[in-house]
ZANU-331282 format. One record per residue: x, y, z of N, C-alpha, C in turn; residue in one letter. Coordinates in steps of 0.1 Angstrom, whole numbers. Atoms other than C-alpha are relative to their C-alpha. Example, Ala and Ser with C-alpha at 12.3 -4.5 7.8 and 13.67 -1.06 7.14 Angstrom:
2
<nX=9&nY=-12&nZ=0&caX=123&caY=-45&caZ=78&cX=9&cY=12&cZ=0&res=A>
<nX=-9&nY=-11&nZ=0&caX=137&caY=-11&caZ=71&cX=-8&cY=11&cZ=8&res=S>
***
This chain:
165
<nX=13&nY=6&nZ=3&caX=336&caY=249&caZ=43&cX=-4&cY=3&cZ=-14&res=X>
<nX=2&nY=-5&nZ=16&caX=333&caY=268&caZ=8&cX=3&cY=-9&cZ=-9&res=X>
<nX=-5&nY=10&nZ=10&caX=353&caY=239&caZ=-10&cX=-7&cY=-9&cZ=6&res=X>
<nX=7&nY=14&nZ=-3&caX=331&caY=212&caZ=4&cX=-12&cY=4&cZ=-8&res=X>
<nX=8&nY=-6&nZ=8&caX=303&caY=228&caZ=-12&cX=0&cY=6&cZ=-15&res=X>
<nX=-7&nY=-7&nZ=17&caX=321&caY=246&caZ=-46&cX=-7&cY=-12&cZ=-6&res=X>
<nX=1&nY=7&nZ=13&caX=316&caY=214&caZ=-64&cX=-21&cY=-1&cZ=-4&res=X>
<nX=11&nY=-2&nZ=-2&caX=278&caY=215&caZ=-62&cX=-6&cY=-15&cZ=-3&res=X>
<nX=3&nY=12&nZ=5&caX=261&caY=187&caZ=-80&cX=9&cY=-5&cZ=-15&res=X>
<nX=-8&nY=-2&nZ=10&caX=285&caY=185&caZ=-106&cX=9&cY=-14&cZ=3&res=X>
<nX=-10&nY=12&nZ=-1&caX=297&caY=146&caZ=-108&cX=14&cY=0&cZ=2&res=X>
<nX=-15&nY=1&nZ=5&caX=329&caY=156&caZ=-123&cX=10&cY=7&cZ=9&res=X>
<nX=-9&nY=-8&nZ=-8&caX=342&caY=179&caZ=-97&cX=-5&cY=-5&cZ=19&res=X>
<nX=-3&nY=3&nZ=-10&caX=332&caY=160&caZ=-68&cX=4&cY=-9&cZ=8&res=X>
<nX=-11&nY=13&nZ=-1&caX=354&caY=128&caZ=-69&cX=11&cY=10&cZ=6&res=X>
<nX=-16&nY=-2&nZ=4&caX=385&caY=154&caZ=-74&cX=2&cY=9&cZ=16&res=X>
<nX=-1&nY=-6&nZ=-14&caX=372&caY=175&caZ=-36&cX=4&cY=-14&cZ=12&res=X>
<nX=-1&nY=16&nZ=-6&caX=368&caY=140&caZ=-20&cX=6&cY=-7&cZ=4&res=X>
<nX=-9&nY=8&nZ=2&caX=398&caY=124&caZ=-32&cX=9&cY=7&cZ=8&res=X>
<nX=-8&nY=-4&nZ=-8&caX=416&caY=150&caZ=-15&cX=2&cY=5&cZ=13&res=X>
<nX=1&nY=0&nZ=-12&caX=404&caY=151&caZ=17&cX=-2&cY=-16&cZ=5&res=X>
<nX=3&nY=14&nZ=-7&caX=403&caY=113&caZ=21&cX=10&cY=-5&cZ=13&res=X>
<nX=-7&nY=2&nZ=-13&caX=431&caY=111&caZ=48&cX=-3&cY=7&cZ=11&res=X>
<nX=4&nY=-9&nZ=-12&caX=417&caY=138&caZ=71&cX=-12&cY=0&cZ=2&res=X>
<nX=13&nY=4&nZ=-6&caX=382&caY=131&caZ=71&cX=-10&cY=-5&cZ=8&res=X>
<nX=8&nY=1&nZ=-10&caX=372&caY=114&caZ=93&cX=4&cY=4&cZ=15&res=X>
<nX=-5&nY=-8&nZ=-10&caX=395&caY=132&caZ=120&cX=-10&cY=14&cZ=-2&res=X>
<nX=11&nY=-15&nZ=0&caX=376&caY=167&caZ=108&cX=-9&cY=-6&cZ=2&res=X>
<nX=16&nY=2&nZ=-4&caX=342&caY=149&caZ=110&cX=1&cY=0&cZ=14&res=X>
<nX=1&nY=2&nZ=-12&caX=352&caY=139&caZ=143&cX=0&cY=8&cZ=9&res=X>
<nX=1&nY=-14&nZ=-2&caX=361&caY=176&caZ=153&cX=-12&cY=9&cZ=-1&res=X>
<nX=12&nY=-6&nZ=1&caX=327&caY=189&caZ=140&cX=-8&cY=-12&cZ=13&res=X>
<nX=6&nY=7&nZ=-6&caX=312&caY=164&caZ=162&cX=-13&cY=-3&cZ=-10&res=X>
<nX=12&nY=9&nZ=4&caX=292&caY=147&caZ=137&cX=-4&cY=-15&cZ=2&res=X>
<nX=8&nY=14&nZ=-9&caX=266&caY=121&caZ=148&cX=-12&cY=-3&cZ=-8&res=X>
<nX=11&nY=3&nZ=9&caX=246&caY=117&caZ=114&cX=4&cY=-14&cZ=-1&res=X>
<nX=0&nY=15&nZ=3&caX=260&caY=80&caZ=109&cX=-11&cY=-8&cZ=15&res=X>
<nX=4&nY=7&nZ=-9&caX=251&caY=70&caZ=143&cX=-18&cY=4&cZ=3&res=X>
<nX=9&nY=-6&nZ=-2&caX=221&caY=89&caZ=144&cX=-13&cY=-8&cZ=-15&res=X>
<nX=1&nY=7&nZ=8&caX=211&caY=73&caZ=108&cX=-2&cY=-14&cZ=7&res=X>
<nX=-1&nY=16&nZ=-6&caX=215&caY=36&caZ=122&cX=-7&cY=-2&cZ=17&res=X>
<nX=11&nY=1&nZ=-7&caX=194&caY=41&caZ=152&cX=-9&cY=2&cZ=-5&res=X>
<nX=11&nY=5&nZ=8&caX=166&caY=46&caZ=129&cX=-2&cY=-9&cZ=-7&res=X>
<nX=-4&nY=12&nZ=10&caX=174&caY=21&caZ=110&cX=-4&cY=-11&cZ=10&res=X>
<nX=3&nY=11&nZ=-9&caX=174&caY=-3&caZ=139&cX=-14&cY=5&cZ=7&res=X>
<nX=18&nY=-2&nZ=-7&caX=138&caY=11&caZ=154&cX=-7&cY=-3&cZ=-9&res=X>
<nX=16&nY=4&nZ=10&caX=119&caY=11&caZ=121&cX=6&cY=-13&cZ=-8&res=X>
<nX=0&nY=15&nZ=12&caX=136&caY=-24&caZ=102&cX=6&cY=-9&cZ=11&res=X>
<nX=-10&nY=7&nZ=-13&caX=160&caY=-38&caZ=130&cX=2&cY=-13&cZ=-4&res=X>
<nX=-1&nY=13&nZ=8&caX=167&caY=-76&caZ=121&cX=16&cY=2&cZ=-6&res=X>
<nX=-12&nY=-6&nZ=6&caX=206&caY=-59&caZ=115&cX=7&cY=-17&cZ=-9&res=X>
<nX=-11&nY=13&nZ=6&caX=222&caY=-100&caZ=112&cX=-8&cY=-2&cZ=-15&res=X>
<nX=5&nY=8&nZ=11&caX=198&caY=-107&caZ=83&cX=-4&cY=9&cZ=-13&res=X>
<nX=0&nY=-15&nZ=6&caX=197&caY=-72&caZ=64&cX=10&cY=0&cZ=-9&res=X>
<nX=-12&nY=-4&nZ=12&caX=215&caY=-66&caZ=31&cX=-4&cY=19&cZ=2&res=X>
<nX=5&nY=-16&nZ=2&caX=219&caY=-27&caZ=31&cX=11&cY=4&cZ=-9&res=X>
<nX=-10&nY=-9&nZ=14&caX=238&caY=-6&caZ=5&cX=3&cY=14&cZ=10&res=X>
<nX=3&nY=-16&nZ=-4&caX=252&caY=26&caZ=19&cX=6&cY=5&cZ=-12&res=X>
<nX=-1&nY=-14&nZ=9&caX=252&caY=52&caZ=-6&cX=7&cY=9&cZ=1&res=X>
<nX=-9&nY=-12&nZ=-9&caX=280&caY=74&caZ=-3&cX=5&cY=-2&cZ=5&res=X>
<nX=-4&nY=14&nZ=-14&caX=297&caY=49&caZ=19&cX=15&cY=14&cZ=5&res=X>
<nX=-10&nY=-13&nZ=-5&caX=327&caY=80&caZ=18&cX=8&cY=-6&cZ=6&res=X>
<nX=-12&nY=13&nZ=-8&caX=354&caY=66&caZ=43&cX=-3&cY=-9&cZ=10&res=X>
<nX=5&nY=9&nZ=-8&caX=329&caY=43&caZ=62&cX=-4&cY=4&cZ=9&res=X>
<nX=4&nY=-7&nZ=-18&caX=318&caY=64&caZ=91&cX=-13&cY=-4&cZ=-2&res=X>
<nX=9&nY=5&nZ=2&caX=281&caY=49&caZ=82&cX=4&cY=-10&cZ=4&res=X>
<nX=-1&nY=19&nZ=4&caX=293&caY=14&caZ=74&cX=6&cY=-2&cZ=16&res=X>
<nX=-2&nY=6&nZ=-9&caX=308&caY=13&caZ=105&cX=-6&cY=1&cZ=12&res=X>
<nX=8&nY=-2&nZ=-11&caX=285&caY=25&caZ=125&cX=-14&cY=-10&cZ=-1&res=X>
<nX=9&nY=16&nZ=13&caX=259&caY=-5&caZ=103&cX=4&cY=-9&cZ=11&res=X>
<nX=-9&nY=16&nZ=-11&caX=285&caY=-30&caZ=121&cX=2&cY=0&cZ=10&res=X>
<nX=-4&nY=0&nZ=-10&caX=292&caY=-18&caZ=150&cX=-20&cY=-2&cZ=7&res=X>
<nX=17&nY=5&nZ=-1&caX=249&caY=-19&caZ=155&cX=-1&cY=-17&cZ=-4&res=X>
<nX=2&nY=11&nZ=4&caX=252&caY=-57&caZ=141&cX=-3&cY=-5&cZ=-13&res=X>
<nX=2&nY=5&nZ=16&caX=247&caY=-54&caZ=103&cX=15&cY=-7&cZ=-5&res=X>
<nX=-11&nY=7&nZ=5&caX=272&caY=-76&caZ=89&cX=1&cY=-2&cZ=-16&res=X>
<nX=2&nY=3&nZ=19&caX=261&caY=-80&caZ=47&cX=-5&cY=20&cZ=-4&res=X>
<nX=1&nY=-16&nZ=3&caX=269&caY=-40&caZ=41&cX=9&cY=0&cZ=-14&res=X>
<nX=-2&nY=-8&nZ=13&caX=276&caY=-27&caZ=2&cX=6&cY=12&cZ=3&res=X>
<nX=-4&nY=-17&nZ=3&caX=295&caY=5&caZ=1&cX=5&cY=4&cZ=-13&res=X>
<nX=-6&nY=-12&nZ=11&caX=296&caY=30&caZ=-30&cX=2&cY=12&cZ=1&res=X>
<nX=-3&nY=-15&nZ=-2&caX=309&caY=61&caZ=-35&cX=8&cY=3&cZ=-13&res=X>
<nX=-7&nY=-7&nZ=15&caX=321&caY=85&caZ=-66&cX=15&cY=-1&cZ=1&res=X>
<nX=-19&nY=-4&nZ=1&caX=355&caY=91&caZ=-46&cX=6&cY=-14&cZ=2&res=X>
<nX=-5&nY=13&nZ=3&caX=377&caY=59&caZ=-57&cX=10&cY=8&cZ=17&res=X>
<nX=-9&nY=-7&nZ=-10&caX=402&caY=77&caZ=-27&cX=-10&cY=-4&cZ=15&res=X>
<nX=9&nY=5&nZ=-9&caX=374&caY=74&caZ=-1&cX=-3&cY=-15&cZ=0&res=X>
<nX=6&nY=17&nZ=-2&caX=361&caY=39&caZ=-10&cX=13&cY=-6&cZ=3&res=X>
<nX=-12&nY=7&nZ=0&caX=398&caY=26&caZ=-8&cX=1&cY=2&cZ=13&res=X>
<nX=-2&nY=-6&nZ=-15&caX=398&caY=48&caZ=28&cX=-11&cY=-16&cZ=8&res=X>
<nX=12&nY=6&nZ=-11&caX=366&caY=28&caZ=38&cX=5&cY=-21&cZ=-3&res=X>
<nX=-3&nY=19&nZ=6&caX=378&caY=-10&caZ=20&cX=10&cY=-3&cZ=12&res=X>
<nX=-8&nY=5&nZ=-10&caX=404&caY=-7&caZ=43&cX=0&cY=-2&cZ=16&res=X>
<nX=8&nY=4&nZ=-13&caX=383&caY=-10&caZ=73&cX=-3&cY=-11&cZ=7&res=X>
<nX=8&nY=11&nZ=0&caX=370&caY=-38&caZ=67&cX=-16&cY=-3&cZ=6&res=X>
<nX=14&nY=-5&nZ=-1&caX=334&caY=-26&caZ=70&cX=-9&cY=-9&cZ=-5&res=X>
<nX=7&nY=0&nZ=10&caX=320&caY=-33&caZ=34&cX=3&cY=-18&cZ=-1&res=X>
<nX=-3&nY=13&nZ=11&caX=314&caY=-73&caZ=20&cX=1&cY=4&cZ=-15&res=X>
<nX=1&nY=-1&nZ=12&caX=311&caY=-54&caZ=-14&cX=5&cY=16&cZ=1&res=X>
<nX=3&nY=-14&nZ=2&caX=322&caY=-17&caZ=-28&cX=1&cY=0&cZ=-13&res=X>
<nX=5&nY=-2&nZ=10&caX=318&caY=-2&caZ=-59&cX=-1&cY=13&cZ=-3&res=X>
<nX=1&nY=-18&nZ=9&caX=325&caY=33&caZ=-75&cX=-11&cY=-1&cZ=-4&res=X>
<nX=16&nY=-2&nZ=8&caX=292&caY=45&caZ=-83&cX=-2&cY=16&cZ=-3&res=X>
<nX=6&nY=-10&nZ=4&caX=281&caY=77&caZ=-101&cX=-17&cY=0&cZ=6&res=X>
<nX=9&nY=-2&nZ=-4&caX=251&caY=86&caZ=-79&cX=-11&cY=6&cZ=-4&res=X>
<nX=12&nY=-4&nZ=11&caX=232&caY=107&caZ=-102&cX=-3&cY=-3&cZ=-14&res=X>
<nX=0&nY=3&nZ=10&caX=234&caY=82&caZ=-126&cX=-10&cY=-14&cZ=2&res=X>
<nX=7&nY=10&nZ=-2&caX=210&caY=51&caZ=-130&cX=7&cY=-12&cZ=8&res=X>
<nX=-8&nY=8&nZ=-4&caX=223&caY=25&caZ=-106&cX=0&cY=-13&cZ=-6&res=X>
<nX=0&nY=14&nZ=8&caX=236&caY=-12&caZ=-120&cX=-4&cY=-12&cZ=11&res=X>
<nX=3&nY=11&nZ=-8&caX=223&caY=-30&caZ=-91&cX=-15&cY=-7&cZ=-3&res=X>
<nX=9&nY=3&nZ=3&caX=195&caY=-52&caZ=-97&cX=-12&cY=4&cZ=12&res=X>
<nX=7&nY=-6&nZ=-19&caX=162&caY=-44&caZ=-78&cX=-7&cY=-8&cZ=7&res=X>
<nX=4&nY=8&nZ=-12&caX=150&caY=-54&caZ=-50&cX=12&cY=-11&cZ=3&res=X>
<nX=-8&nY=7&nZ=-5&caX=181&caY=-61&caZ=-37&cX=4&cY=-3&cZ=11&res=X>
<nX=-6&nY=-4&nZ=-12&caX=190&caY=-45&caZ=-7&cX=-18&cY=1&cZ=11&res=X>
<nX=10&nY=1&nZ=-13&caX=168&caY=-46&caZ=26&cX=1&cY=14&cZ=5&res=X>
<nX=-2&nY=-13&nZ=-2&caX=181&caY=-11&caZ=36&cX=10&cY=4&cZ=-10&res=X>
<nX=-11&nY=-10&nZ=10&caX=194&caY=17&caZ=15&cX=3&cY=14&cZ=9&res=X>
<nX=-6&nY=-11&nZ=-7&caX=216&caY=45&caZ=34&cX=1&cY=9&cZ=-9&res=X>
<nX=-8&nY=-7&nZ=7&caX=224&caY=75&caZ=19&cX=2&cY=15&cZ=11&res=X>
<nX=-5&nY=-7&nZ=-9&caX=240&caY=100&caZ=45&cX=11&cY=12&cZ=-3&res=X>
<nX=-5&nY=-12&nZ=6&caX=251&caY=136&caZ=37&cX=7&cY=0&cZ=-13&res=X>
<nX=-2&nY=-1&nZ=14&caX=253&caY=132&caZ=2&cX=-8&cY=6&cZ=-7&res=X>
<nX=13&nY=-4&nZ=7&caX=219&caY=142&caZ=-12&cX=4&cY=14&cZ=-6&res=X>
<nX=-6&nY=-12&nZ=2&caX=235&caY=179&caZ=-11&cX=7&cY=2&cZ=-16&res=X>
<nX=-6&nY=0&nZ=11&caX=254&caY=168&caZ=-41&cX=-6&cY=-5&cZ=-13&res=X>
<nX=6&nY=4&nZ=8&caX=231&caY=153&caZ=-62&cX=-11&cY=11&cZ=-1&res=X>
<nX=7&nY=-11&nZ=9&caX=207&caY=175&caZ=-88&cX=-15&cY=-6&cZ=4&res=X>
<nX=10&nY=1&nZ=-6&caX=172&caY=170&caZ=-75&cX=-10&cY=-11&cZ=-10&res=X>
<nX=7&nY=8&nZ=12&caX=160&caY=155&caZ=-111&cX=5&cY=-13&cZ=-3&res=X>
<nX=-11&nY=7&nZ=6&caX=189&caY=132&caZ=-114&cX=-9&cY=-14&cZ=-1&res=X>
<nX=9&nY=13&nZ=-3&caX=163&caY=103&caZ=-97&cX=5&cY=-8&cZ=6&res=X>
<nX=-6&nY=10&nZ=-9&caX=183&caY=90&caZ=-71&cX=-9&cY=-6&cZ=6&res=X>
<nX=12&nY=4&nZ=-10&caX=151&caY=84&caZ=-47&cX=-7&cY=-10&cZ=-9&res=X>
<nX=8&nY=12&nZ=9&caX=134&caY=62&caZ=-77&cX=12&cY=-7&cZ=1&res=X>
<nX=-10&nY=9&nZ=-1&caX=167&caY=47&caZ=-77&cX=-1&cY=-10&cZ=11&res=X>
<nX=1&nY=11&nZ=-19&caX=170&caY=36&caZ=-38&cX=-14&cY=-8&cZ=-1&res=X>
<nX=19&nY=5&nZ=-1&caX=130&caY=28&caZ=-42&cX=5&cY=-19&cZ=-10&res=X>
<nX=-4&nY=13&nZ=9&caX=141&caY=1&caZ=-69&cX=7&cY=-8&cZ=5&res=X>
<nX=-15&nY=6&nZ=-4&caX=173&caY=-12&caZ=-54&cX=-2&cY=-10&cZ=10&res=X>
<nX=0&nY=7&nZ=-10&caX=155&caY=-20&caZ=-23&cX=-16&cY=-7&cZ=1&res=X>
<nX=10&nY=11&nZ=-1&caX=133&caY=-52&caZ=-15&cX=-15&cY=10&cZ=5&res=X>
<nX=16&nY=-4&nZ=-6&caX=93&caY=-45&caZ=-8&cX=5&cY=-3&cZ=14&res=X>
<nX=1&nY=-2&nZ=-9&caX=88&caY=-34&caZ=27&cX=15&cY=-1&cZ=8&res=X>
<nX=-12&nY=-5&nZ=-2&caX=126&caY=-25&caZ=28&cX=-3&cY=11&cZ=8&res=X>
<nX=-3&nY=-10&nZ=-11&caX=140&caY=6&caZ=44&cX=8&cY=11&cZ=-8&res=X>
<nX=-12&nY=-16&nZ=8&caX=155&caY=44&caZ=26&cX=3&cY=9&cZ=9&res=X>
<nX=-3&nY=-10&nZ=-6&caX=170&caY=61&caZ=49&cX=12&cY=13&cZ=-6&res=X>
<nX=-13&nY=-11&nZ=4&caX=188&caY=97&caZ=41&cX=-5&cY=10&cZ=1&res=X>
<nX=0&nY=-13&nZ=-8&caX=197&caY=127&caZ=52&cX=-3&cY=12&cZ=-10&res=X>
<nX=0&nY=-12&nZ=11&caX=190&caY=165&caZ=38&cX=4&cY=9&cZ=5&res=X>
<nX=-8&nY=-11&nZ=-8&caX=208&caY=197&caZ=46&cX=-14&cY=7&cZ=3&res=X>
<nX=11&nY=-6&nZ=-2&caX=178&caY=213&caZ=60&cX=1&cY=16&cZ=-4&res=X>
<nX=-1&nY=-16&nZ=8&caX=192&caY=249&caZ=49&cX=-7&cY=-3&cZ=-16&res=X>
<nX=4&nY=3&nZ=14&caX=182&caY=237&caZ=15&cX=-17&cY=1&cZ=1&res=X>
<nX=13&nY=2&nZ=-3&caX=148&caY=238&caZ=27&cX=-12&cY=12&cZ=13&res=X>
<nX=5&nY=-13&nZ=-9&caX=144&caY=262&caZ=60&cX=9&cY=7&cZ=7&res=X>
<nX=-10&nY=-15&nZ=-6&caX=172&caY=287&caZ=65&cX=8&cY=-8&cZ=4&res=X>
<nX=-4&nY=6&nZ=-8&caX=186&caY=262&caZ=89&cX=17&cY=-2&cZ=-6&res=X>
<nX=-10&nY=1&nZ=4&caX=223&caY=250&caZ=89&cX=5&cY=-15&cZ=3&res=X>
<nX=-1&nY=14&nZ=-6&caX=222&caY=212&caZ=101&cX=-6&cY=-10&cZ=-9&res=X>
<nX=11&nY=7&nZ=6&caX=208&caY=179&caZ=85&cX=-3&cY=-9&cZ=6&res=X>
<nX=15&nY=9&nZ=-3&caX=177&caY=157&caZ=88&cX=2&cY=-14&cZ=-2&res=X>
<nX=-2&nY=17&nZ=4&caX=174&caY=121&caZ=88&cX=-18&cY=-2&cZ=-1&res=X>
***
């Protein structure tokens, strides 16, 4: 767990953790029993719901374990980016995403705004620098009376060792 964490917010070193866990990932998520994608996209469908007619961006998209939990709920016009080119190629090959896109997440995004109807961003936050302005980011990206949903390691906040949606 130490190397999932080592790279911290540090752009440059956390494509190169990423890239090399992209074959086993979602077999270990599946071992931890993580249920943040699915657990993400039930909120999603209570507070915006309307999935057929919803542009959403996931942020982070990683090897699709969001996006396909998006689709398998009914969203069908899903964006995925992510830093690791290794992961996004994991997730393109799904056939999840209508769109992906390497994106530097703590960097100003190139999407025009008020684009997206929901913005995902799901255990990533951890890696981004608190100033960087990703949250004005998602806020722009996504249409008036859109949807941001994203998670936070709650230890980062209350001792805790789990994250929040």
């Amino acid at each position: 767990m130490s190397t999932i964490l080592a790279p911290g917010t540090d752009s440059d070193k956390v494509p190169k953790v990423y890239d090399s866990w992209a074959n086993t990932y979602d077999k270990d998520s599946e071992g931890w029993g993580y249920d943040l994608p699915k657990r993400v996209t039930t909120l999603i469908l209570k507070h915006y719901g309307a999935p057929q007619k919803a542009s959403v961006l996931d942020a982070g998209a990683g090897s699709g374990l969001t996006g396909q939990a998006l689709k398998h709920a009914g969203f069908t016009n899903i964006m995925g980016c992510d830093i690791s080119p290794s992961f996004l190629e994991k997730a393109k090959s799904k056939g999840i995403y209508s769109e992906t896109e390497v994106v530097d997440l703590s960097k100003p995004l190139k999407f025009s705004g008020q684009r997206f109807d929901v913005c995902t961003c799901v255990a990533v936050m951890v890696y981004l620098d608190p100033d960087c302005g990703v949250l004005a980011e998602f806020a722009r990206v996504t249409k008036p009376e859109g949807l941001v949903c994203f998670t936070i390691k709650s230890d980062k906040v209350d001792g805790g060792s789990h994250e929040t949606g």
